[in-house]
C-alpha positions in Angstrom: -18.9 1.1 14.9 -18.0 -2.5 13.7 -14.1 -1.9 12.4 -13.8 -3.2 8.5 -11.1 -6.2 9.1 -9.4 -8.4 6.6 -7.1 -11.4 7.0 -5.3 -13.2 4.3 -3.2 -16.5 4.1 -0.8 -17.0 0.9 1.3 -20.2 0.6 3.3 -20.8 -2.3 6.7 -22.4 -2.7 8.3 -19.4 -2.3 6.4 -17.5 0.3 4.3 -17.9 3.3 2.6 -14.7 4.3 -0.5 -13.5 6.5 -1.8 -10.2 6.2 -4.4 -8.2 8.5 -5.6 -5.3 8.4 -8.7 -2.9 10.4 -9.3 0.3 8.2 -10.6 1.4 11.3 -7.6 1.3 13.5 -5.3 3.8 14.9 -2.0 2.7 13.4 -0.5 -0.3 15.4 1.4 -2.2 13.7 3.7 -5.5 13.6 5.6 -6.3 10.6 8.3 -8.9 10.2 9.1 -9.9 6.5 12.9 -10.0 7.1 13.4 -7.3 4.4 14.4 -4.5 6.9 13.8 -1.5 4.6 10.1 -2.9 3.2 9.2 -3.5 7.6 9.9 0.4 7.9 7.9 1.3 4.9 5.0 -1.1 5.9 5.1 0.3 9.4 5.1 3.9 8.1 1.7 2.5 5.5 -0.2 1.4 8.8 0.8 4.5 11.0 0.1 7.1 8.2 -2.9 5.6 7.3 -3.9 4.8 10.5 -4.4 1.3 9.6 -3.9 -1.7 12.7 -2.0 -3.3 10.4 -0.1 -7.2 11.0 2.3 -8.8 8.1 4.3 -11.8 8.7 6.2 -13.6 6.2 8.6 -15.7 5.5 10.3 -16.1 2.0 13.1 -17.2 0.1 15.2 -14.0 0.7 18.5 -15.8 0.2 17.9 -15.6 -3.2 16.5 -12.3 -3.5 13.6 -10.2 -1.5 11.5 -9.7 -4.6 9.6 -12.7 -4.2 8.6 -11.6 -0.6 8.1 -8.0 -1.5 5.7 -8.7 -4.4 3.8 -11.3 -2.3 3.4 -9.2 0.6 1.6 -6.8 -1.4 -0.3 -9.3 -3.0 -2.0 -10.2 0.0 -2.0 -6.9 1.8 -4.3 -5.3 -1.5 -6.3 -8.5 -1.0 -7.0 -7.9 2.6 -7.9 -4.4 2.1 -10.4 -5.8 -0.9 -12.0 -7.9 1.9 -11.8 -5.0 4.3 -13.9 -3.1 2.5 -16.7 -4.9 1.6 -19.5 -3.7 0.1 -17.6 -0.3 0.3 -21.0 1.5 1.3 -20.6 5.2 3.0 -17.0 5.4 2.1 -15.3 8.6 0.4 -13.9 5.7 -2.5 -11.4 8.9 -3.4 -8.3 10.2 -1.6 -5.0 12.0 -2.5 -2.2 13.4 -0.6 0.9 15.1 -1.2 3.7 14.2 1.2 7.6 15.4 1.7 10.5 14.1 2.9 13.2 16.6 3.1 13.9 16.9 -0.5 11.8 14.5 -2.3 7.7 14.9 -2.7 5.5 12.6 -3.7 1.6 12.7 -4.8 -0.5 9.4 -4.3 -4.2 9.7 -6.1 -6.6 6.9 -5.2 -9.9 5.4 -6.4 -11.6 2.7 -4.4 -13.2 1.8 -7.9 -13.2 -2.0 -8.2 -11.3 -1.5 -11.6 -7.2 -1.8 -10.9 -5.4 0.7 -13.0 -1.5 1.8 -11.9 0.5 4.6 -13.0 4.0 5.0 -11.8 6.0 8.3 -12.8 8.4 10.4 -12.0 10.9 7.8 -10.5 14.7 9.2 -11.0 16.5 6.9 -13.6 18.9 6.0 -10.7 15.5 4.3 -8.5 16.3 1.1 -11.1 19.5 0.2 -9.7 19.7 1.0 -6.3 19.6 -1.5 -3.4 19.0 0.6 0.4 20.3 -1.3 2.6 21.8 -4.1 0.2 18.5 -5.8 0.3 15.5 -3.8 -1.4 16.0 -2.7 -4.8 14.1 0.5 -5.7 12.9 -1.0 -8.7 10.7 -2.8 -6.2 8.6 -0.2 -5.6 6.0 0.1 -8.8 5.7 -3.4 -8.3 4.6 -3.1 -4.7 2.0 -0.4 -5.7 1.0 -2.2 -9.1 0.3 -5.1 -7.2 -1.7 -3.9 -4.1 -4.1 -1.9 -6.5 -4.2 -5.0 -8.7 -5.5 -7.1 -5.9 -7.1 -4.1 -3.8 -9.2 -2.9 -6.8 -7.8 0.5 -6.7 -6.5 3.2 -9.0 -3.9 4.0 -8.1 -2.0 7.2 -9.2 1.7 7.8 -7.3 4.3 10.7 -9.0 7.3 11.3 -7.6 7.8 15.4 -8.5 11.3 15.8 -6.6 13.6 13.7 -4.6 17.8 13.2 -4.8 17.7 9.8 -1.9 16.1 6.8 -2.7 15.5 6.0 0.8 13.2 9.3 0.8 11.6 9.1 -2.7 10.6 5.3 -1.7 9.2 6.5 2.3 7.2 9.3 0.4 5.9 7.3 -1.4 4.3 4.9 0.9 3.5 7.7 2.9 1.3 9.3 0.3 0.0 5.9 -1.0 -1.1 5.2 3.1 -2.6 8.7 3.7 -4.7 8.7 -0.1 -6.0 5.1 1.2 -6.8 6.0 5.0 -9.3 9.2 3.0 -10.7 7.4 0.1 -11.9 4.5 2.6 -13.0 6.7 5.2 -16.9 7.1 6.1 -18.4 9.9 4.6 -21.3 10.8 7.2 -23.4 12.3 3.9 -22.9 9.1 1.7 -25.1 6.2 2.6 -24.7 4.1 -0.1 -22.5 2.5 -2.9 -20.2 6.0 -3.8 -21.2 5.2 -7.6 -24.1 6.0 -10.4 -23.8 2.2 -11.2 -24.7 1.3 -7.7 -21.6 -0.9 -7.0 -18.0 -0.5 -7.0 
């Protein structure tokens, strides 16, 4: 089976990142956007989703880490965009529920070529808190807003319980990965474009 690879370059004065992924890999990753906390989350969206997944990027984190954060998932939903390609004999839906410890989080995703986000269920506290002293919380809708943005997703991710940041944010990603790895799957009965309009 040819593996469904993309590779995207972003340069911008306050970023330069390269992002690639294979849909078809078996979760080996190597991440390095000197944001600590965002590494571990990317690494736990390419081994939960099974993704071969690379991100390198370098930013102007001295001044803060959203520039690099939002970027990084710029190009990431991009890549998966090219990834997928025509998007023939894929599932183009996947959800999953995933815990950690206390917290639980739903991701719900549709590989519809028509970007939609909804974000809910985020404690109050998620606005203000910093793990690690480097990645805000608030951080997170924008990651997820803007890989289905550039992925052509919708993208559905409640959080339904959680007390710790660090674990609302890692179920999160963790649902987000394993809803992506099933709704870009191959389904071995769909041999087409998943759609009545014949395209997604």
């Amino acid at each position: 089976m040819t593996h469904r690879v993309g590779r995207v370059e972003r340069v911008t004065k306050e970023t330069r990142i390269v992002v690639e992924i294979d849909l078809d890999g078996t979760g080996r990753t190597d991440i390095a956007t000197k944001v600590p906390f965002f590494d571990h989350m990317l690494d736990a969206f390419g081994k939960h989703g099974s993704f071969d997944l690379s991100v390198h990027a370098e930013g102007d984190i001295e001044i803060d880490s959203h520039h690099t954060v939002e970027d990084v998932a710029i190009v990431l939903g991009q890549a998966i965009r090219q990834a997928l390609g025509d998007k023939k004999g894929i599932r183009r839906f996947g959800d999953a529920w995933i815990p950690m410890d206390e917290a639980l989080a739903q991701a719900v995703v549709d590989v519809s070529g028509r970007p939609y986000t909804v974000c809910t269920g985020e404690p109050e506290m998620m606005r203000g808190f910093v793990v690690g002293g480097h990645y805000p919380t608030v951080l997170n809708k924008h990651v997820f807003e803007s890989l289905a943005f550039h992925g052509h997703l919708a993208l559905h991710v409640r959080v339904l319980d959680g007390r710790d940041p660090h674990h609302i944010t890692e179920a999160e990603f963790k649902a987000v990965a394993r809803a992506l790895r099933a709704a870009t799957e191959a389904d071995p009965r769909v041999t087409g474009v998943p759609s009545t309009k014949g395209a997604l």
